[in-house]
C-alpha positions as CSV (number, residue, x, y, z in Angstrom):
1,X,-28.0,-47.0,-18.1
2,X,-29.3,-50.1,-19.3
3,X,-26.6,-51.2,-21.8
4,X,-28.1,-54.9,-23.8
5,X,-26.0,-56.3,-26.9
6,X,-27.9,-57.3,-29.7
7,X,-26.4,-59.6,-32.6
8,X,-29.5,-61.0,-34.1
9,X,-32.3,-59.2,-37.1
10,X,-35.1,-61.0,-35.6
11,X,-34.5,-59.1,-32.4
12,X,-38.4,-57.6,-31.4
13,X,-36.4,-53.9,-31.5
14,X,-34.4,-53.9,-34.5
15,X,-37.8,-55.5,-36.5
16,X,-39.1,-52.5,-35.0
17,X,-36.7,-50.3,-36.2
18,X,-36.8,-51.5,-39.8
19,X,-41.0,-50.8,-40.0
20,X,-40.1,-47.2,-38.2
21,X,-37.7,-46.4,-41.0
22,X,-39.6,-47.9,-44.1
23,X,-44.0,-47.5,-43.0
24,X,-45.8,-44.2,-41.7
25,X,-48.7,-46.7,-40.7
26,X,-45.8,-48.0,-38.6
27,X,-44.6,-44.9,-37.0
28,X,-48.2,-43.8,-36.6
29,X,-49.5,-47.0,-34.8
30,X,-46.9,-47.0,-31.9
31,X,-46.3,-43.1,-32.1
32,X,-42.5,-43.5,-32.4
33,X,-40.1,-42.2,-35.3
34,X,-36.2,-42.7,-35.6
35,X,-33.5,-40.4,-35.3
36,X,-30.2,-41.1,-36.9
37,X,-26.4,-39.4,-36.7
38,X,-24.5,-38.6,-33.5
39,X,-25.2,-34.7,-33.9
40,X,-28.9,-35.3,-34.0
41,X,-29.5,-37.8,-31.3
42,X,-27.7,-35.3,-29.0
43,X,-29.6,-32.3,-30.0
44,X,-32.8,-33.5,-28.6
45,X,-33.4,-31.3,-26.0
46,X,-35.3,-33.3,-24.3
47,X,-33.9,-36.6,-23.6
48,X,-37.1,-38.5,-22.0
49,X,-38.4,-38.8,-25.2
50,X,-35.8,-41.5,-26.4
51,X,-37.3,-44.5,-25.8
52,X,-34.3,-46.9,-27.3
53,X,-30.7,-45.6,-28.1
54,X,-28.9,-47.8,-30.7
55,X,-25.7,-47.8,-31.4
56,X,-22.7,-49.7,-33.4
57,X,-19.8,-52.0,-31.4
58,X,-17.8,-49.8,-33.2
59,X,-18.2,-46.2,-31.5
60,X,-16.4,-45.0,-28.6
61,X,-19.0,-45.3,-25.8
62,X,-17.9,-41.6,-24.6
63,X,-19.9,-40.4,-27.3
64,X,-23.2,-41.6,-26.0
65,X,-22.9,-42.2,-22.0
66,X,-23.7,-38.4,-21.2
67,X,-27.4,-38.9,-23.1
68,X,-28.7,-40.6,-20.1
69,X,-30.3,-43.3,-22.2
70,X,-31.9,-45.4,-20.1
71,X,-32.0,-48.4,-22.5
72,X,-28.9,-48.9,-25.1
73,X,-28.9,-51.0,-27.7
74,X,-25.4,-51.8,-28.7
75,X,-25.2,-53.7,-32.0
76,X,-22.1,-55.5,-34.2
77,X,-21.0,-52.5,-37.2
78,X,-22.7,-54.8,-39.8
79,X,-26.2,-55.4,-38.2
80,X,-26.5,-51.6,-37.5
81,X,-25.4,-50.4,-41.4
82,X,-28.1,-53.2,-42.4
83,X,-30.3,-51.4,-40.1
84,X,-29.8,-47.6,-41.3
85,X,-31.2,-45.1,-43.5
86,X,-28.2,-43.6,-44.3
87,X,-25.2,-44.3,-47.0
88,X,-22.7,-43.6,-44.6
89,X,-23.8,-44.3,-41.1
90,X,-22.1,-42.9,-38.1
91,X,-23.1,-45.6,-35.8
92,X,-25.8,-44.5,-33.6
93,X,-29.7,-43.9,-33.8
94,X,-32.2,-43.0,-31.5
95,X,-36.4,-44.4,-31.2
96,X,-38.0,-41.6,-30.3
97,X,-41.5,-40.6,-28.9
98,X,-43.6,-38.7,-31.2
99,X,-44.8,-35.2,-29.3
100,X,-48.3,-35.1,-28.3
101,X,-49.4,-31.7,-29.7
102,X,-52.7,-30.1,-29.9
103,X,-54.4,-27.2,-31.5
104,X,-55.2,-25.9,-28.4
105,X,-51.6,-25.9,-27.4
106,X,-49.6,-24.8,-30.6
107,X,-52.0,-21.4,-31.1
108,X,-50.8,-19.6,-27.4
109,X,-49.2,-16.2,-29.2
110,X,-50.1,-14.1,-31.9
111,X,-47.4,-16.0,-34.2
112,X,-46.5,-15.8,-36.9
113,X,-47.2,-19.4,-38.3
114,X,-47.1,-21.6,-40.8
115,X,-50.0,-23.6,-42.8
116,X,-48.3,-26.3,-45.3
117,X,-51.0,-27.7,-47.5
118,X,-50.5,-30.6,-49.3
119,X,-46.9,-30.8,-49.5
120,X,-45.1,-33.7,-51.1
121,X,-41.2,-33.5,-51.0
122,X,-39.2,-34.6,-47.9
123,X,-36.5,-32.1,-48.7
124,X,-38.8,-29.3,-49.1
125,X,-40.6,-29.3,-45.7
126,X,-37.6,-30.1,-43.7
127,X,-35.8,-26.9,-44.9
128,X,-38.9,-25.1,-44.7
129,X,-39.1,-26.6,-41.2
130,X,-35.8,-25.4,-40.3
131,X,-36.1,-22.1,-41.7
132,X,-39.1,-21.6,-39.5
133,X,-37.1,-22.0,-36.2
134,X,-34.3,-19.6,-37.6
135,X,-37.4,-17.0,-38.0
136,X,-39.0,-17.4,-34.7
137,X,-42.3,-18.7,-36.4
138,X,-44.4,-20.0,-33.1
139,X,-45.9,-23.4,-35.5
140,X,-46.6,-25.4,-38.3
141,X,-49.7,-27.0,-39.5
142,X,-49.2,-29.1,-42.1
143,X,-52.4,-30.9,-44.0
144,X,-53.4,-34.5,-43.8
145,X,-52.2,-35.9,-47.6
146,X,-48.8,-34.5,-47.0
147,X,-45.5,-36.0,-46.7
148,X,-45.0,-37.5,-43.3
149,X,-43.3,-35.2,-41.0
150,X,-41.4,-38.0,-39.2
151,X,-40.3,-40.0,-42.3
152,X,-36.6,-40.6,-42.1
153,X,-35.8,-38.3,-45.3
154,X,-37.6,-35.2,-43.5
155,X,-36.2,-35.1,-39.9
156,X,-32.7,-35.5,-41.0
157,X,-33.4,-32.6,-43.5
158,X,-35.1,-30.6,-40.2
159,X,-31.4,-30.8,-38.7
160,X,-32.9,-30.8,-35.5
161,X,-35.1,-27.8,-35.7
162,X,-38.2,-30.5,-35.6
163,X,-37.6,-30.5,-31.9
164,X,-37.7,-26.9,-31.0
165,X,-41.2,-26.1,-33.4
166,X,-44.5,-27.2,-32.2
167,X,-45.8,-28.9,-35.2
168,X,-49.5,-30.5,-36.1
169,X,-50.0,-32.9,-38.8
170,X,-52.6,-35.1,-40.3
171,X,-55.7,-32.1,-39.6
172,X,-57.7,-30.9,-42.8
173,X,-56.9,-27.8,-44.2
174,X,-60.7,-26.6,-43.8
175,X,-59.6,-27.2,-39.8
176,X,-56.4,-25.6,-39.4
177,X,-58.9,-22.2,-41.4
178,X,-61.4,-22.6,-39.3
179,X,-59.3,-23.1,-35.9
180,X,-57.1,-20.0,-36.8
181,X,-59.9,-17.6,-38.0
182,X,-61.5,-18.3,-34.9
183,X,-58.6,-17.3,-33.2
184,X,-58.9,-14.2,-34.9
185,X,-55.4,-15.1,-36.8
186,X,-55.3,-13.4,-40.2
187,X,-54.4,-15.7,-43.3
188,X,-51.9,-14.9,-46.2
189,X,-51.2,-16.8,-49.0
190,X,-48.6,-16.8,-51.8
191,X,-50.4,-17.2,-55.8
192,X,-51.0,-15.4,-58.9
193,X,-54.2,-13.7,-58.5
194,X,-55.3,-10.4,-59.4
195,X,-55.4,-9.3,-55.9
196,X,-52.5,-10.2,-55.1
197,X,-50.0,-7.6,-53.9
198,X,-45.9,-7.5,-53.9
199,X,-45.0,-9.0,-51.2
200,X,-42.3,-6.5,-50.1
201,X,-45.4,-3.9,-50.3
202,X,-47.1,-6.1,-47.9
203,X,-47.6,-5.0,-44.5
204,X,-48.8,-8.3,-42.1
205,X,-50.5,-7.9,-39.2
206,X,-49.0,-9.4,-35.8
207,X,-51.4,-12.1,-35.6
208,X,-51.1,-13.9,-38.7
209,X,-50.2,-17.1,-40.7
210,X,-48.8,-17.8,-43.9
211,X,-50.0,-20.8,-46.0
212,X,-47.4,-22.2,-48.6
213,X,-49.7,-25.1,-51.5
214,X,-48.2,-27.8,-52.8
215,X,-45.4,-28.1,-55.2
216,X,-46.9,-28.4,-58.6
217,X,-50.3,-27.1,-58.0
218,X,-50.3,-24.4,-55.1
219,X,-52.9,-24.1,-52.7
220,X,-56.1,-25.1,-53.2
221,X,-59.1,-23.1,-54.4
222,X,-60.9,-23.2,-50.6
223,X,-57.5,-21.6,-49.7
224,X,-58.1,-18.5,-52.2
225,X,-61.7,-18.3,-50.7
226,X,-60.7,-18.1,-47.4
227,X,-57.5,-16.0,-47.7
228,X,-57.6,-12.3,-46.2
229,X,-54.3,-11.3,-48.4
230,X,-52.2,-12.7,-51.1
231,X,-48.9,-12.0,-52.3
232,X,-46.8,-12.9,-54.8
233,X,-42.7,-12.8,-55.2
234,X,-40.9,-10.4,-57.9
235,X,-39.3,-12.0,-60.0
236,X,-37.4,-9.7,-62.9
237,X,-35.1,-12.4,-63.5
238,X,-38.2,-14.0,-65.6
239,X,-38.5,-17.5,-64.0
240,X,-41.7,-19.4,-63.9
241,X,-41.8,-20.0,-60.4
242,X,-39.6,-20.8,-57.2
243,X,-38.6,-24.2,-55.2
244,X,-41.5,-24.4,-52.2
245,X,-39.0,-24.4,-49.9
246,X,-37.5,-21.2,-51.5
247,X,-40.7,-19.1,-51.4
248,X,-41.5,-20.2,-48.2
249,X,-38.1,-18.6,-47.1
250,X,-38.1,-15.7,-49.2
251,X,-42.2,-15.2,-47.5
252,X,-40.5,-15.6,-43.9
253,X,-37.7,-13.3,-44.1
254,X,-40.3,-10.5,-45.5
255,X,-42.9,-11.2,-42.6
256,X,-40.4,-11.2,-39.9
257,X,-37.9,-8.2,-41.4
């Protein structure tokens, strides 16, 4: 373990740090995001991917010498709050490598998986990320114009799961269709359509993907063209609609039950 004490904001790293947290253009150039809090830096399951671990003066170094780090930056209490995302920070953060994922690689089963177009809310896709892995869904695609999977706001909403699902990001969703159809992967999609069917009712074939639209406006009309099935979610209660995140579960629990 290479352990270096850092005291200084103009270090290179911490710089670094600051345009990982703040810029996608950033984490996009030098393929690195950050991971913050003591529970998620030691749930990477893969530790060769952490690339810097950073940590405050103030925590005992038991915490962190079993990570195998092989650099640590270890940093005064005050530079490393200035430093953090969080309100209440619990002193140690991890740069991390952003998987190398392709389409060839994320489409080796049947599924099920999951096509995210055009989602805007942090919260929203890193609960829907998580409830994902808690289903056993085998990936995500999520659409280019969509809130950046490794923004601070949406990994520490993943808790973690962003490790254990391949994911692809920044594709079009006339790709992720074609790619999938190809593959001979049937499409479903939730909206309000004539044809669309109780979802309950809804028997889903093995190979298959679901496709959750954006917040306000749902998926797009190319989606509606190119969907074999939609469903839509009962509601007798009378509500307008349900949270993305929601519907997405209520979707995944129906395809996998």
């Amino acid at each position: 373990m290479d352990k270096k004490n850092i005291t200084s904001m103009q270090n290179p790293i911490i710089k670094l740090v600051k345009e990982l947290q703040k810029k996608k253009a950033a984490r996009k150039k030098n393929q690195l995001f950050i991971v913050e809090g003591i529970r998620a830096v030691q749930e990477i399951p893969n530790k060769q991917m952490i690339e810097y671990l950073i940590v405050s003066n103030k925590l005992d170094e038991a915490i962190y010498h079993t990570l195998s780090a092989r650099k640590v930056l270890v940093l005064p209490e005050d530079l490393f709050c200035e430093i953090s995302d969080t309100q209440t920070p619990q002193g140690m953060m991890a740069i991390v490598k952003i998987p190398d994922i392709s389409l060839e690689e994320i489409c080796l089963s049947d599924g099920p998986y999951l096509i995210l177009e055009n989602l805007q809310d942090p919260g929203n896709l890193g609960t829907i990320i998580r409830t994902a892995h808690a289903f056993n869904f085998k990936g995500i695609f999520i659409t280019k114009g969509s809130v950046d999977l490794y923004s601070p706001k949406v990994v520490r909403s993943t808790m973690s799961s962003l490790f254990y699902m391949p994911i692809i990001t920044d594709e079009t969703i006339e790709t992720y269709i074609t790619y999938l159809k190809a593959k001979g992967i049937t499409l479903y999609t939730t909206a309000l359509t004539e044809r669309a069917k109780p979802i309950q009712e809804t028997i889903f074939e093995k190979k298959m993907a679901l496709i959750i639209g954006n917040e306000g406006n749902g998926v797009s009309p190319y989606c509606l063209e190119e969907t074999d099935h939609t469903v839509i979610i009962p509601m007798p209660g009378g509500a307008e609609s349900l949270n993305a995140s929601i519907a997405a579960a209520v979707c995944m629990y129906e395809i996998t039950r």
